[in-house]
C-alpha distance (Angstrom), angle and dihedral (degrees) to the residues before:
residue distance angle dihedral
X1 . . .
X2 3.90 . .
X3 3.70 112.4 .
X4 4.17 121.7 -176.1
X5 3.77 105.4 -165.2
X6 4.23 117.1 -171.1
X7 3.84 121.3 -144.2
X8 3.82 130.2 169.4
X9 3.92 102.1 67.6
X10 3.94 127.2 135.8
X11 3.54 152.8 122.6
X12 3.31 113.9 -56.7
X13 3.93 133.2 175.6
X14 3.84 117.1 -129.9
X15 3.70 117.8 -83.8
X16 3.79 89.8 38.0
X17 4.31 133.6 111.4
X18 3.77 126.9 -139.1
X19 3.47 119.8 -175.4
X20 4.18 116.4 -137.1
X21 4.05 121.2 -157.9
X22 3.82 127.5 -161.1
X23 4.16 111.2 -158.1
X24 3.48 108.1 -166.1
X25 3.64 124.4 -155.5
X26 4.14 144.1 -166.5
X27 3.16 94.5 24.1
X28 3.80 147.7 39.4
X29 3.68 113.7 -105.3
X30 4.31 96.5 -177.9
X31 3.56 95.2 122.4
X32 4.03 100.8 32.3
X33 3.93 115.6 88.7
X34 3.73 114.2 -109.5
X35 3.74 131.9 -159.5
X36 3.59 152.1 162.1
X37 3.67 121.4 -117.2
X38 4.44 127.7 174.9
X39 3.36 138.2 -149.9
X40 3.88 128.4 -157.9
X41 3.62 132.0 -154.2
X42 3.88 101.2 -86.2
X43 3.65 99.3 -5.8
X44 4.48 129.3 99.0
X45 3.89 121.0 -92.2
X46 3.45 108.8 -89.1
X47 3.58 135.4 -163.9
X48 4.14 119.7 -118.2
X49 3.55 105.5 175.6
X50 3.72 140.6 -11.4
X51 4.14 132.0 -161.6
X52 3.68 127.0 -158.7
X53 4.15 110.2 -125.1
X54 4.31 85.8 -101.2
X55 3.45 87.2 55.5
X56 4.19 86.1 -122.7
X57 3.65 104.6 111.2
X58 3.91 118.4 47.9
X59 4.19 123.9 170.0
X60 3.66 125.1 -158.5
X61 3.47 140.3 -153.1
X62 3.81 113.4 -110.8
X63 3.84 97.6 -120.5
X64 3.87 85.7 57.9
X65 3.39 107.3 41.6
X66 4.22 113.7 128.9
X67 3.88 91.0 10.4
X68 4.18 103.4 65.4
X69 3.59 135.6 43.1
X70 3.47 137.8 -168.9
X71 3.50 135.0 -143.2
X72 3.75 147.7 175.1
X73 3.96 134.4 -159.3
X74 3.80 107.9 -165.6
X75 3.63 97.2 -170.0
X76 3.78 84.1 64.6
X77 3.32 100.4 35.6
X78 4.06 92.9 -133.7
X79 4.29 130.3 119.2
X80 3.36 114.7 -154.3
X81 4.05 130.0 -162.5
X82 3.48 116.1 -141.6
X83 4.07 101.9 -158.4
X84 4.22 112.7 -175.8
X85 3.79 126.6 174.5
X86 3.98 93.5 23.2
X87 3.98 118.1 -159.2
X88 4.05 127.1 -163.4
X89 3.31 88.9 -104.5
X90 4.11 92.6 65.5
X91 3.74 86.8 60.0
X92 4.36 101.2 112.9
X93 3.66 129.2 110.6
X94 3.96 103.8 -82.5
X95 4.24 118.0 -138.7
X96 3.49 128.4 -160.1
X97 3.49 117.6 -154.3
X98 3.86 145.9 166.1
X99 3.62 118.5 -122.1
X100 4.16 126.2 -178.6
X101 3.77 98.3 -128.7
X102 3.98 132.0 12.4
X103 3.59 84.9 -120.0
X104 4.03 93.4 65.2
X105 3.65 91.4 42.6
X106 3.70 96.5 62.5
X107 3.69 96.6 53.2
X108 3.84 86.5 43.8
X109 3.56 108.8 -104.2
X110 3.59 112.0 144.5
X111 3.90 132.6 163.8
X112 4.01 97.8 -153.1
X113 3.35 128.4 24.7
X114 3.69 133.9 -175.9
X115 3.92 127.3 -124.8
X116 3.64 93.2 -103.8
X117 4.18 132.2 -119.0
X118 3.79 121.7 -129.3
X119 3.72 118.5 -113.9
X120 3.98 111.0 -170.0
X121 4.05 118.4 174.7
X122 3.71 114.7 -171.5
X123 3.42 124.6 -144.7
């Protein structure tokens, strides 16, 4: 059974950086697309970053372009969102997830997704 399980979220205070893992597990993922999507109280899923399966093509979502990064270690089987300079508006339960092809990811299909790890940035 593949399991993706986030770590790394927090309360933050504006101006600050947290750094979010996904471990995946049961399966290899090295030649999948992974990502990092986030959901706010009353608001759709969105998307937040996206990594090609060799790690050399990665898409962002506008409202996070220039402050996070995303990357992926194969041999571990983990993604990882670097997330610096952190606004209110970031604050959202953040998803990893595992999608076939970048082009699924960024209209939100996914075929596993983890449980989710709160990310709250105070003002």
């Amino acid at each position: 059974q593949a399991q993706l399980v986030e770590s790394g979220g927090g309360l933050v205070q504006a101006g600050a950086s947290l750094r979010l893992s996904c471990a995946a597990s049961g399966r290899t993922f090295s030649y999948d697309t992974m990502a990092w999507f986030r959901q706010a109280p009353g608001k759709e899923r969105e998307y937040v970053a996206i990594i090609s399966w060799s790690g050399s093509s990665t898409w962002y979502g506008d409202s996070v372009k220039g402050r996070f990064t995303i990357s992926r270690d194969n041999a571990k089987n983990t993604v990882a969102l670097q997330m610096n300079n952190l606004k209110p508006e970031d604050s959202a339960v953040y998803y990893c997830a595992v999608s076939s092809s970048p082009a699924r990811a960024l209209v939100g299909e996914a075929d596993y997704w983890g449980q989710g790890t709160q990310v709250t940035v105070s003002s």
